[in-house]
C-alpha positions in Angstrom: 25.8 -67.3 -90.0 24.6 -64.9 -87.7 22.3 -63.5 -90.0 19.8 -66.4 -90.0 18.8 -66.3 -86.3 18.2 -62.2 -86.6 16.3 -62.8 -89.3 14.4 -65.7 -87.6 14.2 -63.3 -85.0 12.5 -60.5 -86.8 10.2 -62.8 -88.5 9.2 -64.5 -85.2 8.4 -60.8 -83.7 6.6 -59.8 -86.8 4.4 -62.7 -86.5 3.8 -62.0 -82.9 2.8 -58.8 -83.5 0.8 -59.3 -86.4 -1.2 -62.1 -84.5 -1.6 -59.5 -81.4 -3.9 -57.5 -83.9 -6.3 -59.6 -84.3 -9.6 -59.2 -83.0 -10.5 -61.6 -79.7 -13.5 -63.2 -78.8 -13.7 -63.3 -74.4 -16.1 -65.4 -73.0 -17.3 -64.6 -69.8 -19.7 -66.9 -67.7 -21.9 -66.9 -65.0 -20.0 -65.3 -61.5 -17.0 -64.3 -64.1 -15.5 -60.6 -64.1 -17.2 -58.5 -66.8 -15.4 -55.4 -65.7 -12.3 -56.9 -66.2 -13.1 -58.0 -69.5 -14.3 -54.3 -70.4 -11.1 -52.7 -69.0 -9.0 -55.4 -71.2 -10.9 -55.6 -74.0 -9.2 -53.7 -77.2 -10.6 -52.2 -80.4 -12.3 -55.1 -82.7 -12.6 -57.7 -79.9 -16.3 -59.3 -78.9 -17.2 -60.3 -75.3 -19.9 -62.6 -75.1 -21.8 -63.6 -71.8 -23.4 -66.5 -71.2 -26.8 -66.9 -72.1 -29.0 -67.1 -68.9 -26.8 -65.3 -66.8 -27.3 -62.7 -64.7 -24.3 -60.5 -64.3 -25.1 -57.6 -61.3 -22.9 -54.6 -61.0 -22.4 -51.2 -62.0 -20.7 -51.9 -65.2 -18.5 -48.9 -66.8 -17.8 -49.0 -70.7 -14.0 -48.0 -70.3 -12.2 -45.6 -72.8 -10.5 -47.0 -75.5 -8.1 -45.4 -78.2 -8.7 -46.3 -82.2 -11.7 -46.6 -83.8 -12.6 -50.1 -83.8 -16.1 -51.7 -82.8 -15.7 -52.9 -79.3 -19.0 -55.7 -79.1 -20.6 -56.6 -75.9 -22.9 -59.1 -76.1 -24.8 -62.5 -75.0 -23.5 -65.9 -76.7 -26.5 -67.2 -77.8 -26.3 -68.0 -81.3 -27.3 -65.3 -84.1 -29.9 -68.2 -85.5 -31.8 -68.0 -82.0 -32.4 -64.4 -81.8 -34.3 -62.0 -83.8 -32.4 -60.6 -86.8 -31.7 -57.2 -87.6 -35.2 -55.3 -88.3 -37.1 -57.5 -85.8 -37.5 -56.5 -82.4 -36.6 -58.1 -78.9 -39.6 -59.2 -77.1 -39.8 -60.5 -72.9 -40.0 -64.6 -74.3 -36.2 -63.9 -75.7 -35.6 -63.3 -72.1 -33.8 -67.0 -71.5 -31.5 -66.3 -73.9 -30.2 -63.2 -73.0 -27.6 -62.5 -70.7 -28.7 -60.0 -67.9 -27.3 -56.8 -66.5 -28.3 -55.4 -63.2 -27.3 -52.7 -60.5 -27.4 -53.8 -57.3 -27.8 -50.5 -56.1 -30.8 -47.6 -56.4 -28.9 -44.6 -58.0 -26.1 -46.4 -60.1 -27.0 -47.8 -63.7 -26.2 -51.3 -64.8 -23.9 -50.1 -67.4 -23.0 -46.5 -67.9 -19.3 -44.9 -70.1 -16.5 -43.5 -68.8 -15.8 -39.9 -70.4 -15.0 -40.3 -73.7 -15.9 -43.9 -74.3 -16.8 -44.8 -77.9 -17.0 -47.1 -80.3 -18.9 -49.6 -78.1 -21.7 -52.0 -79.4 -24.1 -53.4 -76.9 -26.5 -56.4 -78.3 -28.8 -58.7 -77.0 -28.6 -58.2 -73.6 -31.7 -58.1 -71.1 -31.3 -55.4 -68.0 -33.2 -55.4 -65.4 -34.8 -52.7 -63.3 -33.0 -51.5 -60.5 -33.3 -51.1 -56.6 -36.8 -49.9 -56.0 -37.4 -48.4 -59.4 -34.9 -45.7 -58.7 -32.1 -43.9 -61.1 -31.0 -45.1 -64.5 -30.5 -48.9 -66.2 -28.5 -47.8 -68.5 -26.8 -44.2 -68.9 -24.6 -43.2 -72.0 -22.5 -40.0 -70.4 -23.7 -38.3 -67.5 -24.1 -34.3 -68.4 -21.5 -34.0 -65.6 -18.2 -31.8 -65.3 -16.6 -35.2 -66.0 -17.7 -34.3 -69.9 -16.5 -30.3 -69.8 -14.7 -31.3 -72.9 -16.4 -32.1 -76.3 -13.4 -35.1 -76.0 -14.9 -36.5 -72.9 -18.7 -37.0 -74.6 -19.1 -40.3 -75.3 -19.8 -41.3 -78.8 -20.4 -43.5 -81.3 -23.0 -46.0 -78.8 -24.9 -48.6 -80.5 -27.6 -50.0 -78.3 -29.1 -52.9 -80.4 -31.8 -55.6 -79.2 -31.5 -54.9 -75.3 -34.6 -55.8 -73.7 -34.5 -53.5 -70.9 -37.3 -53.3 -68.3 -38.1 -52.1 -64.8 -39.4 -53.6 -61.8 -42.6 -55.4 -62.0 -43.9 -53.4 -58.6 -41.7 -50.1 -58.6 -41.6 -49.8 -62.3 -38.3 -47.3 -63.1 -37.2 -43.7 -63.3 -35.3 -44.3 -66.3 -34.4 -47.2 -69.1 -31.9 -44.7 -70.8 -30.3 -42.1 -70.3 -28.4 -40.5 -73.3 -26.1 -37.4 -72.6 -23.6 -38.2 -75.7 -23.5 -37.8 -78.9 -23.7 -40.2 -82.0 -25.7 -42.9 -80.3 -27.8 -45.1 -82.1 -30.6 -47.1 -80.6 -32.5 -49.7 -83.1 -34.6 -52.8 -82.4 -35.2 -52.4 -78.0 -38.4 -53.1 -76.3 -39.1 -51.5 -73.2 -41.0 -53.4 -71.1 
């Protein structure tokens, strides 16, 4: 008799796990906690901000083990924005969720060493305090990445309209000190 609860047992854990592996999909809306999301997002999940938002921080793409697609993206429907081979232009601006540094020498979003396996998409970033520093930054050519296993890798920047201020203009849109990084479809602006 016993042997019918362990086995429901085992099944139930089996089933728990199993359904742990999935890939999630996090929402995150205007005022929420993207940082949070990054930290606790796994390989294979999405995180999609809301469309229209404006999302201001210095955003760091965590680490993650595996080699899984983390996305990072706005929630606007596929059907509303340019497909792949088309480019971003300023008038998809409303529909983009939008990343900005509230500061003059920290990017929007950057990586922690080693990061990888990260896929940012339509997402607009805006220039930063006065025109100064990077927007974005993919590794930081720092003794933080004195190891080939602390470059980042395996970046895909895809449809990011990203753009400086309209008076100060900007140092930098991206900087790139990684390796495998693929960049397909921006506008600069």
């Amino acid at each position: 008799m016993s042997r019918s609860p362990t086995c429901a047992f085992l099944a139930l854990l089996f089933f728990v796990r199993l359904s742990s592996l999935e890939a999630a999909t996090v929402h995150v809306a205007a005022g929420g906690d993207l940082q949070t999301a990054l930290n606790a997002a796994q390989p294979g999940d999405t995180i999609l901000l809301q469309e229209g938002a404006e999302f201001v921080g210095t955003f760091v793409l965590p680490f993650k083990t595996g080699n899984q697609w983390i996305t990072l993206r706005t929630a606007a429907p596929d059907t509303v924005l340019p497909p792949t081979g088309s480019r971003i232009r300023p008038s998809h601006a409303p529909l983009l969720a939008r990343l900005r540094s509230p500061t003059a020498f920290d990017a929007a979003l950057r990586t922690a060493p080693g990061a990888h396996h990260w896929r940012i998409a339509y997402l607009e970033f805006g220039g930063s305090f006065e025109g100064n520093g990077d927007i974005v930054q993919i590794g930081d050519g720092s003794s933080a990445q004195n190891s080939l296993a602390l470059v980042p890798h395996d970046i895909v920047l895809s449809h990011l309209y990203i753009h400086g201020d309209p008076l100060w203009g900007q140092k930098r849109g991206i900087a790139l000190n990684a390796a495998s990084v693929t960049i397909r479809a921006a506008t600069r602006g």
